[in-house]
C-alpha positions in Angstrom: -51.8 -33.3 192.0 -48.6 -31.0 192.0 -45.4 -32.2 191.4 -43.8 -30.9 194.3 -46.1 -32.9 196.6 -45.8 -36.1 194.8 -41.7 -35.9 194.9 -41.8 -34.6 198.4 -44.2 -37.9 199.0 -41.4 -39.7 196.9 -38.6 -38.9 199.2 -40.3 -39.6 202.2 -41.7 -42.9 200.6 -38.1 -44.1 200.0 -36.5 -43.0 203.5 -39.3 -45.0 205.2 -38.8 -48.1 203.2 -34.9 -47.9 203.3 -34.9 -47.9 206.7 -37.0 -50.5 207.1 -35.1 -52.2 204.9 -31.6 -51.9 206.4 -33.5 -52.5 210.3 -35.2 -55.9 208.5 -32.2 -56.9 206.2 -29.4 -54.8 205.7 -27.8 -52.1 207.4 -26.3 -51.1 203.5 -29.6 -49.8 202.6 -28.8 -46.7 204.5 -26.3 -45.4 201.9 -29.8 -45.3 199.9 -31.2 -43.3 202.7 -27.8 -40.7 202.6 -28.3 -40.8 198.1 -32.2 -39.6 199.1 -30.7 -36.9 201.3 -28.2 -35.5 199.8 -30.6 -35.5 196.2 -33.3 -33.8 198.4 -30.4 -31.1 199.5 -28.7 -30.4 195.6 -32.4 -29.8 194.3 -33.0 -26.9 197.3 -29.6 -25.3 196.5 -30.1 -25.6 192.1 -33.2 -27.0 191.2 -32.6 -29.7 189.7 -34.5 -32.8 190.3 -35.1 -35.6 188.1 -38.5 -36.9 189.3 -40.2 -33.8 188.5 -38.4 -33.8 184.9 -39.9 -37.3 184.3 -43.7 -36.2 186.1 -43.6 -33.0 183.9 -42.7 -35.4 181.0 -45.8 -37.6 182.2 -48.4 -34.6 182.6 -48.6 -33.9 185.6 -49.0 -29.9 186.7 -46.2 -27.5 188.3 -46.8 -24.7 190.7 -45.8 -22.1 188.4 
């Protein structure tokens, strides 16, 4: 699987759950929902994203 799919499936993964989260329990957990966000919107502009240093890191394949 590319990396790209598995961190876009890891951003959407974590936006569900936060907001089921702050809807079951708190409405706090949607500053996790924002830190998803705004992580998602630096890695368009630079490139930078952490999960895909750490997949690269465990084998798994880019798109270049």
């Amino acid at each position: 699987m590319m990396i790209e799919r598995i961190v876009r499936g890891m951003a959407g993964f974590f936006i569900l759950l936060s907001l089921t989260l702050a809807y079951f329990h708190s409405p706090y957990w949607l500053w996790f929902t924002a830190f998803v966000g705004a992580n998602l919107l630096q890695s368009a502009f630079t490139g930078f994203c952490p999960p895909s240093i750490l997949l690269k890191k465990l084998g798994f394949k880019g798109c270049e």
